[in-house]
C-alpha positions as CSV (number, residue, x, y, z in Angstrom):
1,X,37.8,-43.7,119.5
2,X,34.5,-41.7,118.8
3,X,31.1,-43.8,118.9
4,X,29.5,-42.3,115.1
5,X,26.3,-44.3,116.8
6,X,25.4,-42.2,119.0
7,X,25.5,-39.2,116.8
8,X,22.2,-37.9,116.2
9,X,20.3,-34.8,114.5
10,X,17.1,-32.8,114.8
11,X,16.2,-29.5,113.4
12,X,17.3,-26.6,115.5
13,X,14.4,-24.8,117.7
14,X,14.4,-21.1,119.0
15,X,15.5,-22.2,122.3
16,X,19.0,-23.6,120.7
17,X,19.9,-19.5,119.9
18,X,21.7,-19.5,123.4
19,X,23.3,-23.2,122.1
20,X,24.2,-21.7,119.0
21,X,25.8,-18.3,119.7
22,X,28.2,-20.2,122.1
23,X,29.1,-22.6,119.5
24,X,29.8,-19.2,116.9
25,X,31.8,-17.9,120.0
26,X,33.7,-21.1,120.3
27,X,34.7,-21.1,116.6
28,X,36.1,-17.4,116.8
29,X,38.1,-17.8,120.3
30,X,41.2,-18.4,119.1
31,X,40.9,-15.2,116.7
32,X,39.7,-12.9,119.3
33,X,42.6,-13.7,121.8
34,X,44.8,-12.0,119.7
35,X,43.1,-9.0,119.5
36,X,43.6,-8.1,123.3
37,X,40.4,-7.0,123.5
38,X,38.5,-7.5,127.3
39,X,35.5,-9.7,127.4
40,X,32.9,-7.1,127.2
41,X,34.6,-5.9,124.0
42,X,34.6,-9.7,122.9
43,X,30.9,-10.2,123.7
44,X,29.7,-7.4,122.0
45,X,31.7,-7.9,119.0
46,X,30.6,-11.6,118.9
47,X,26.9,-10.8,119.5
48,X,26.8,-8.4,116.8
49,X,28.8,-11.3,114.5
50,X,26.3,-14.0,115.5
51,X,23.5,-11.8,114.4
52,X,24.7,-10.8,111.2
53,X,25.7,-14.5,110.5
54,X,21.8,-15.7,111.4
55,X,20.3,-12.9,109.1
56,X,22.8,-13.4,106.0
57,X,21.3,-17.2,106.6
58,X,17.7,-16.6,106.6
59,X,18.7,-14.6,103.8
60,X,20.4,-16.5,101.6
61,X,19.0,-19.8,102.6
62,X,15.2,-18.7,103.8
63,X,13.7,-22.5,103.4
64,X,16.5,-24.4,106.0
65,X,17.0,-24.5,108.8
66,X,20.3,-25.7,111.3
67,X,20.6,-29.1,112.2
68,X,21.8,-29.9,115.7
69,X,24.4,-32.3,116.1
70,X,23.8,-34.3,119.4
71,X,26.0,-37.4,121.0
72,X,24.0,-38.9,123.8
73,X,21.3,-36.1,124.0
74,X,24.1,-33.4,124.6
75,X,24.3,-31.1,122.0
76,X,27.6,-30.9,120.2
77,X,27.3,-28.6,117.1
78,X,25.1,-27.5,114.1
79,X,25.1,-28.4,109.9
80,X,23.5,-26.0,107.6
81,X,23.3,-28.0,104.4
82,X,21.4,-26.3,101.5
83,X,20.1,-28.7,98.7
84,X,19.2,-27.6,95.7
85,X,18.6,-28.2,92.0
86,X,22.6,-27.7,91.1
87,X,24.3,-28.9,94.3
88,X,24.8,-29.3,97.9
89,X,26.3,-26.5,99.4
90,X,27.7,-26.9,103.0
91,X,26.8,-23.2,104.5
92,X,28.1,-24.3,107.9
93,X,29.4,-26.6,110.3
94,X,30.7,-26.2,113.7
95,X,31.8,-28.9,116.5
96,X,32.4,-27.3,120.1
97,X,35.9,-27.6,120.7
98,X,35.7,-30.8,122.9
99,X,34.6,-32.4,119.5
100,X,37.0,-31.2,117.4
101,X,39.8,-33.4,115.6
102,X,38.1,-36.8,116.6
103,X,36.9,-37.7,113.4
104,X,33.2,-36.3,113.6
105,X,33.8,-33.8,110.9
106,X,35.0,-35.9,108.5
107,X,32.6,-38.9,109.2
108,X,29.4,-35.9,108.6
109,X,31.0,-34.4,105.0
110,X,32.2,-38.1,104.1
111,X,28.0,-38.4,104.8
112,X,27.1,-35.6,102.8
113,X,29.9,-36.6,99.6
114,X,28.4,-40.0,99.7
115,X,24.6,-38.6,98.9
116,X,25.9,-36.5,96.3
117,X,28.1,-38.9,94.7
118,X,24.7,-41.3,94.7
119,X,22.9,-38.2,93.3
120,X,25.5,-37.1,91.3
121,X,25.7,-33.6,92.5
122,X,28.8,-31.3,93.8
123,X,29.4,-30.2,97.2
124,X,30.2,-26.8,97.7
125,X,31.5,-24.8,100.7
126,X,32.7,-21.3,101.7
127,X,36.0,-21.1,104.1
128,X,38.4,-18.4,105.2
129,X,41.5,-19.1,103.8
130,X,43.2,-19.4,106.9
131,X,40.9,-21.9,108.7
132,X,42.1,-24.8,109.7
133,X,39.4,-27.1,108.0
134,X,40.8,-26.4,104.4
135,X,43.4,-28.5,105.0
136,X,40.5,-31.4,105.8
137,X,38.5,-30.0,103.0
138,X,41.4,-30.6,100.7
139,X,42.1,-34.1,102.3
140,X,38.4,-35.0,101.6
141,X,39.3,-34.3,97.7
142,X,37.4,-30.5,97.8
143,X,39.1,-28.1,95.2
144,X,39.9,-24.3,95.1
145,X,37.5,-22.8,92.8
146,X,37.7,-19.0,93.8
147,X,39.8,-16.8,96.4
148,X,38.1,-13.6,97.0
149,X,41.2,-12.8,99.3
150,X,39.3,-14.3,102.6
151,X,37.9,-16.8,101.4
152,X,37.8,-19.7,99.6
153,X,35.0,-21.2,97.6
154,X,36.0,-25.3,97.4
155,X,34.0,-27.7,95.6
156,X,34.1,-31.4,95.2
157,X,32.9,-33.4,92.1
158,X,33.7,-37.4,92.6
159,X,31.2,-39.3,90.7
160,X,31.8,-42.8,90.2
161,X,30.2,-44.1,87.0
């Protein structure tokens, strides 16, 4: 069983760019397998990816910043969370794949629905469709608001009175 514990966060730095491209790269993998592409082909397509992602961020979200998710001082994955006057809106969360399917995804949005419950705020979120993670999403009580044909916008609006 995971130790939550020893989870910890700090803001990401410029020297986590190497940290976080192979964390991107980890979460496309599986896609990029079945493209029989070679490796160089793979690289570049997930370089050029990566980039685009970071600039659509700073972007769309220009006042926050990543945080980096660290268990016992080894970096494990990043949260973008962007508060704001209407909501909080998870812009996205990764977990290398040694990380994955232990429970630490659920215990950081169970986090995040918690503060907006207390607030009484939504939580928002972007997915593609066929991502794995709506099913947890959906578990967690997030609904389908819009399909744009990749991806789904979920939202989840619990408050207790």
């Amino acid at each position: 069983m995971f130790n939550f514990g020893t989870l910890a966060f700090r803001p990401a730095s410029p020297e986590d760019e190497s940290f976080l491209f192979d964390l991107y790269s980890s979460t496309r993998a599986e896609e990029l397998k079945s493209w029989g592409w070679d490796t160089q082909q793979q690289s570049q397509f997930l370089r050029m990816q990566f980039n685009a992602q970071q600039q659509s961020y700073r972007a769309y979200f220009p006042n926050n910043y990543y945080q980096i998710i660290m268990n016992d001082g080894c970096l494990i994955g990043s949260m973008l969370v962007v508060r704001n006057k209407k909501e909080i809106r998870i812009a996205d969360i990764a977990l290398l794949p040694a990380y994955q399917n232990q429970g630490i995804g659920t215990y950081l949005i169970q986090n995040l629905l918690i503060e907006a419950q207390h607030i009484k705020k939504p939580v928002s979120l972007q997915v593609v469709k066929w991502n794995r993670a709506v099913h947890l999403y959906e578990r967690l009580g997030f609904e389908k608001i819009d399909d744009t044909g990749i991806y789904l916008l979920m939202e989840w609006r619990k408050f207790s009175n």
